[in-house]
C-alpha positions in Angstrom: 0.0 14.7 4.0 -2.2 14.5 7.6 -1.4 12.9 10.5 -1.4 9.3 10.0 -3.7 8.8 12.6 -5.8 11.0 10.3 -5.6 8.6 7.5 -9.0 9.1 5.5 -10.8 6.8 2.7 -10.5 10.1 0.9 -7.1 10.9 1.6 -6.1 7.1 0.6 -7.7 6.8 -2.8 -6.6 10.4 -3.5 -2.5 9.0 -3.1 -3.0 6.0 -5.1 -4.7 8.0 -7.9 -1.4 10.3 -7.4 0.4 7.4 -9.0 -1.4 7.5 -12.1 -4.6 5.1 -10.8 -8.0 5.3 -11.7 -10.0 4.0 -8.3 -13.6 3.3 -8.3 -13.9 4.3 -4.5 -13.9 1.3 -2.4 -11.5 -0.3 -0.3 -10.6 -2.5 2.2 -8.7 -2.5 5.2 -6.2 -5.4 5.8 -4.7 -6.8 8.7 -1.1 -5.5 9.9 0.5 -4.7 13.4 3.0 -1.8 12.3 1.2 -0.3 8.9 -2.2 1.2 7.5 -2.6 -1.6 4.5 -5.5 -1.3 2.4 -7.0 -3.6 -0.6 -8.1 -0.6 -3.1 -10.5 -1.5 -6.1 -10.1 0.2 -9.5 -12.0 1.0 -12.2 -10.7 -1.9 -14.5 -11.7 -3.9 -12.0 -8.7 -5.2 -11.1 -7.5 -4.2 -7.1 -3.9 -3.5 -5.6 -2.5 -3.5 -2.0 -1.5 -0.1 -0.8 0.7 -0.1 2.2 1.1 3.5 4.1 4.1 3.1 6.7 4.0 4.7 10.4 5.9 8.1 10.1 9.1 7.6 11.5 8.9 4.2 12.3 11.2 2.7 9.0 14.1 4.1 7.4 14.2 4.7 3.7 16.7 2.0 3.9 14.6 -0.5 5.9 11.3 0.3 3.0 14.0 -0.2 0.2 15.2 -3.8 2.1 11.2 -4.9 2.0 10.7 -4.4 -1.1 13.5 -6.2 -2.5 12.8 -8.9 -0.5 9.1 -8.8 -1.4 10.2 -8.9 -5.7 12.9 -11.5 -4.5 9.8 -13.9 -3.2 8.2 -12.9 -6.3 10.5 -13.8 -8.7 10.6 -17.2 -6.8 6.9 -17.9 -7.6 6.7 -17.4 -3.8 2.9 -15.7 -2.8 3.8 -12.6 -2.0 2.1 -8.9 -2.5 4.8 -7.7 -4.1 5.4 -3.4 -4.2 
């Protein structure tokens, strides 16, 4: 993948429909300090929240640890995006 500075609409829609997602080309950049975090539409017309970490910045480790907290909130009816 590019740099992540070079982080394109394109190049975004293009990973999410990687994972088997039909997008209907817009999205939405959200708020985060650390993390490129985007609000993608599809063409159900449902959206999701897709969350591209800083290269080298988390572990595989400290991604797994998120995301288990994340479904833990989840599973506790807490709001939450979970992965």
């Amino acid at each position: 993948m590019a740099s992540y500075d070079g982080l394109t609409p394109e190049l975004i829609l293009d990973a999410i429909e990687s994972r088997g997602h039909r997008c209907d080309g817009r999205l939405s950049a959200l708020n985060s300090f650390e993390n490129r975090v985007y609000q993608v539409w599809l063409e159900d017309d449902a959206s999701l929240v897709a969350k591209f970490y800083r290269p080298g910045r988390w572990s595989n480790e400290a991604i797994v640890e998120e995301h288990a907290f994340a479904l833990e909130l989840a599973a506790r009816e807490i709001p939450v995006v979970a992965p």
